[in-house]
TIKOL-328554 format. One record per residue (C-alpha): residue number from 1; y, z, x. Coordinates in pm, whole numbers, plus 50000, padded with zeros to 5 digits. Layout:
% TIKOL-328554
 num     y     z     x
 NUM     Y     Z     X
...
***
This chain:
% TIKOL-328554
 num     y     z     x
   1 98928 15819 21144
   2 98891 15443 21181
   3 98616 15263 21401
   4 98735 15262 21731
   5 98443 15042 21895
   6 98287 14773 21763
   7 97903 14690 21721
   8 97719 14425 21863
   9 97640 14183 21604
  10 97366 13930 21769
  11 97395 13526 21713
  12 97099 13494 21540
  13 97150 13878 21373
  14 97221 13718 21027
  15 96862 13493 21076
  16 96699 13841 21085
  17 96443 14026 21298
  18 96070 13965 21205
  19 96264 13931 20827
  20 96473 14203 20854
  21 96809 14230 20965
  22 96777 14519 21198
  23 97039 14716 21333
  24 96967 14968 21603
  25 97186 15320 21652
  26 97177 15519 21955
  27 97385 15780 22034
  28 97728 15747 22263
  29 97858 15581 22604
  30 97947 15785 22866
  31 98257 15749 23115
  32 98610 15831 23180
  33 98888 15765 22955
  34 98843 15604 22648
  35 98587 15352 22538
  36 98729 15000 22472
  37 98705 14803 22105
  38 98470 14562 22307
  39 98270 14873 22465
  40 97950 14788 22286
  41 97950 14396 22292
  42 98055 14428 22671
  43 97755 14690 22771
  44 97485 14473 22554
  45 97599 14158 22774
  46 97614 14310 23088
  47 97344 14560 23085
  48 97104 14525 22802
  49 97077 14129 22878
  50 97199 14055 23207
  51 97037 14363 23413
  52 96745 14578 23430
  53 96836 14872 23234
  54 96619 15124 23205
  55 96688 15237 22860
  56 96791 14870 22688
  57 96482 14799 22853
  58 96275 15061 22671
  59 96425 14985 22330
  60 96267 14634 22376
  61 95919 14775 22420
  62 95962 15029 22166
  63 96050 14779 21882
  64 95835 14482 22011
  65 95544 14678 22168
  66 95521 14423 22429
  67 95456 14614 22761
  68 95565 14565 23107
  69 95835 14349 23281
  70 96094 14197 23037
  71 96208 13831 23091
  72 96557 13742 23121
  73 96512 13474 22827
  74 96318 13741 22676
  75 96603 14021 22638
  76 96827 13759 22523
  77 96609 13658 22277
  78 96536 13997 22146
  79 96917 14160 22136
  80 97029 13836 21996
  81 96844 13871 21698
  82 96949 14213 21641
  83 97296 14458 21616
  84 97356 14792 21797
  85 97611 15070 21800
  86 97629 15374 21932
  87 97749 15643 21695
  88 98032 15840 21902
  89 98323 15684 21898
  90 98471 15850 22221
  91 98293 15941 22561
  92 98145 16256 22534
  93 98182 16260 22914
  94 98146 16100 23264
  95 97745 16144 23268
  96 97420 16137 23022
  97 97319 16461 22948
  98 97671 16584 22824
  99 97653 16663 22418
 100 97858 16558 22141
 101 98119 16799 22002
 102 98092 16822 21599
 103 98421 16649 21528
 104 98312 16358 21720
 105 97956 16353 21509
 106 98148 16392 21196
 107 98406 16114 21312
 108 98114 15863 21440
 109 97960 15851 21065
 110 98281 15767 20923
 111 98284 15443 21142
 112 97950 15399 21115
 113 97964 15383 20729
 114 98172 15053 20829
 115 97961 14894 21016
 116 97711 14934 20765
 117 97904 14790 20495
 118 98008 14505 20740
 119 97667 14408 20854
 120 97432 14525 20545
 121 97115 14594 20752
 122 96762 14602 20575
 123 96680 14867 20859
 124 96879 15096 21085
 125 96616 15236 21381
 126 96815 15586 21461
 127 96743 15655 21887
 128 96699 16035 21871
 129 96608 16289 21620
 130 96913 16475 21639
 131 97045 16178 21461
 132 96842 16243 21222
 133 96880 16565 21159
 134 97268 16506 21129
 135 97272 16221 20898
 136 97427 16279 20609
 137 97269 16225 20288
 138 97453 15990 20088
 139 97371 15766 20418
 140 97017 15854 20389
 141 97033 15772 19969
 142 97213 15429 20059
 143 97034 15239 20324
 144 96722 15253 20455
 145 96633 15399 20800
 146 96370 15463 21084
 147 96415 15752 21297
 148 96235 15801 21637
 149 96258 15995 21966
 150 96552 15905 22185
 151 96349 15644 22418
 152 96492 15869 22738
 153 96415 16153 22661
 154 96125 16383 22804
 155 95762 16336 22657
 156 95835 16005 22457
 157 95563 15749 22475
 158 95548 15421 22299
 159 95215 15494 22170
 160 95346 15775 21919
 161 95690 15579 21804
 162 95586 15209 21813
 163 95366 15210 21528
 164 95634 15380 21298
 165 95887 15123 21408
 166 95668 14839 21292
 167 95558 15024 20976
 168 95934 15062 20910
 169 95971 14683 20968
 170 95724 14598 20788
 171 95849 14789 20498
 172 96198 14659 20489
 173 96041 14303 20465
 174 95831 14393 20222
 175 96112 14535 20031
 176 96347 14263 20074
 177 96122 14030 19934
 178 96023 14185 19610
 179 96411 14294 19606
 180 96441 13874 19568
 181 96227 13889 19265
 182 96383 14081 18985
 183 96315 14148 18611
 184 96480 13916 18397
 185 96660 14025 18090
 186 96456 13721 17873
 187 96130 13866 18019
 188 96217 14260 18043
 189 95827 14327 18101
 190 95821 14174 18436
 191 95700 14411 18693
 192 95513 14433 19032
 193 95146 14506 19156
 194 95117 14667 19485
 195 94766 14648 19623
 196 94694 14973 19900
 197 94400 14946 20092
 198 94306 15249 20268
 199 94108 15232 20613
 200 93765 15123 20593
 201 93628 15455 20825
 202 93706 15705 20556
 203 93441 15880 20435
 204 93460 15955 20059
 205 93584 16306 20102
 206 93864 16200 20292
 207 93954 15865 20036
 208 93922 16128 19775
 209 94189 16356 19919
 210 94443 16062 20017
 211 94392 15915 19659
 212 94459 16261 19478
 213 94778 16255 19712
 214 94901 15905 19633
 215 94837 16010 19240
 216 95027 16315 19279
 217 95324 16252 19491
 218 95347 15875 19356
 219 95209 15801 19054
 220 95264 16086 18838
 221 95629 16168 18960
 222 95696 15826 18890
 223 95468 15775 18551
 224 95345 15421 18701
 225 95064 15271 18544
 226 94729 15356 18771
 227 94473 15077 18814
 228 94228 15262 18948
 229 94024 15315 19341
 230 93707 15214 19482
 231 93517 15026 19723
 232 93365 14689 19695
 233 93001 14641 19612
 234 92845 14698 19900
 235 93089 14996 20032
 236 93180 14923 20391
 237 93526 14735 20293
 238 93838 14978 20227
 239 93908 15155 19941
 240 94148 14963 19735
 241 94424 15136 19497
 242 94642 14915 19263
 243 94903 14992 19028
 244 95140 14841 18800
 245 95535 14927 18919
 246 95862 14859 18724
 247 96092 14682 18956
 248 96293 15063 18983
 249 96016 15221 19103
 250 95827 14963 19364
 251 96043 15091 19655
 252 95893 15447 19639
 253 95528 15296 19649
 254 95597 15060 19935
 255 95778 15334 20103
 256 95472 15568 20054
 257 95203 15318 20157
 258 95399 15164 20480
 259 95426 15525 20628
 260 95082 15679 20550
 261 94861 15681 20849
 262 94495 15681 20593
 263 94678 15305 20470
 264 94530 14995 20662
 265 94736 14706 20488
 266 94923 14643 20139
 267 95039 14366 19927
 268 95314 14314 19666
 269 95250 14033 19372
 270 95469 13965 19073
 271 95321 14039 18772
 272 95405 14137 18382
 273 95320 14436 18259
 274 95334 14569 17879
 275 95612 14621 17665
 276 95726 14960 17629
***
């Protein structure tokens, strides 16, 4: 099945979001007949920028983790610099609340496999873990995502999702810019050092048990070469772990360190490592 409705692509979309072009997936429209190609673009205009929509509104806070009322220029601004789709292609019915059928899950990743393709996101934010759970795999092996609560639905709170948005974010950037910095074939030893330092209020127990982790799920199913962990000489600043990454194998590191909740900041240099 084709796409039937388009996504909104903002102006400034291409400029990218906080350095990454961000493209945001929620779920389906609801009404009677059958959505429009426009549906989308005309639903972002009207009610995401031009009203006080409840759940536009939330996506805003979600992403920006700006509380409170949400300025006109503000919402503008923020959906501008973005893109959006939801995934069903056809109304699922008249109201919220009414489910998806399979074909029309099954149907919705075909068309959005070409969006994706179109707008080459460095981030897609999935609204809804049932999104997640459906996403195929050779999506999931392709393009890199964020998945969090549906913003509407019971028991979600900003507090719990925020802070995995912006470690997603802050991933993708980090990505895209060592992506910009490849081995060259007249210097075949260039590589990356990532720099992870772990939250100062560990004790040593617990920086010993995130360490063993990071060497076990990271370094050793990826053979990188380990630098080594401690503190600094007087042992109240965090626990720093380096290693040495072949451009292959950086994403997997940055991946690990963005998302671990014992990490407090890394960095990403270029440097050359050994010839094998």
């Amino acid at each position: 099945m084709s796409r039937i409705v388009r996504p909104w692509e903002g102006t400034e979309y291409e400029s990218r979001y906080r350095g990454v072009k961000l493209f945001i997936l929620g779920e389906a429209h609801y009404g009677s007949g059958e959505p429009t190609e426009s549906e989308t673009e005309d639903i972002i205009n009207r009610l995401a920028i031009k009203s006080q929509f409840r759940f536009f509104n939330r996506v805003i806070r979600l992403v920006t983790g700006t509380p409170g009322w949400i300025s006109p220029e503000k919402k503008s601004e923020f959906w501008h610099s973005v893109a959006f789709a939801n995934l069903i292609q056809s109304f699922p019915g008249d109201r919220a609340r009414i489910r998806p059928v399979d074909d029309m899950w099954s149907q919705g990743f075909a068309a959005l496999e070409q969006s994706l393709n179109e707008l080459k996101p460095d981030l897609i934010l999935t609204l809804g873990l049932e999104l997640e759970r459906r996403l195929p795999l050779h999506l999931k092996e392709r393009w890199r995502f964020c998945h969090v609560q549906h913003p509407s639905s019971y028991g979600f709170r900003y507090e719990d999702w925020t802070p995995i948005v912006t470690a997603g974010l802050q991933a993708a950037a980090t990505a895209r810019v060592a992506e910009k910095m490849p081995a060259t074939q007249e210097e075949p030893w260039l590589g990356f050092g990532i720099r992870i330092d772990f939250d100062a209020t560990l004790d040593d127990d617990q920086l010993h048990r995130h360490v063993c982790q990071f060497l076990q799920e990271v370094v050793e199913s990826q053979n990188l070469g380990y630098h080594g962990v401690g503190r600094n000489v007087d042992g109240f600043i965090n626990a720093v772990a380096e290693v040495a990454v072949k451009p292959a194998q950086r994403l997997r590191v940055i991946d690990w360190a963005a998302r671990h909740p014992a990490v407090e900041s890394f960095t990403v240099t270029q440097l050359r490592l050994e010839a094998d």
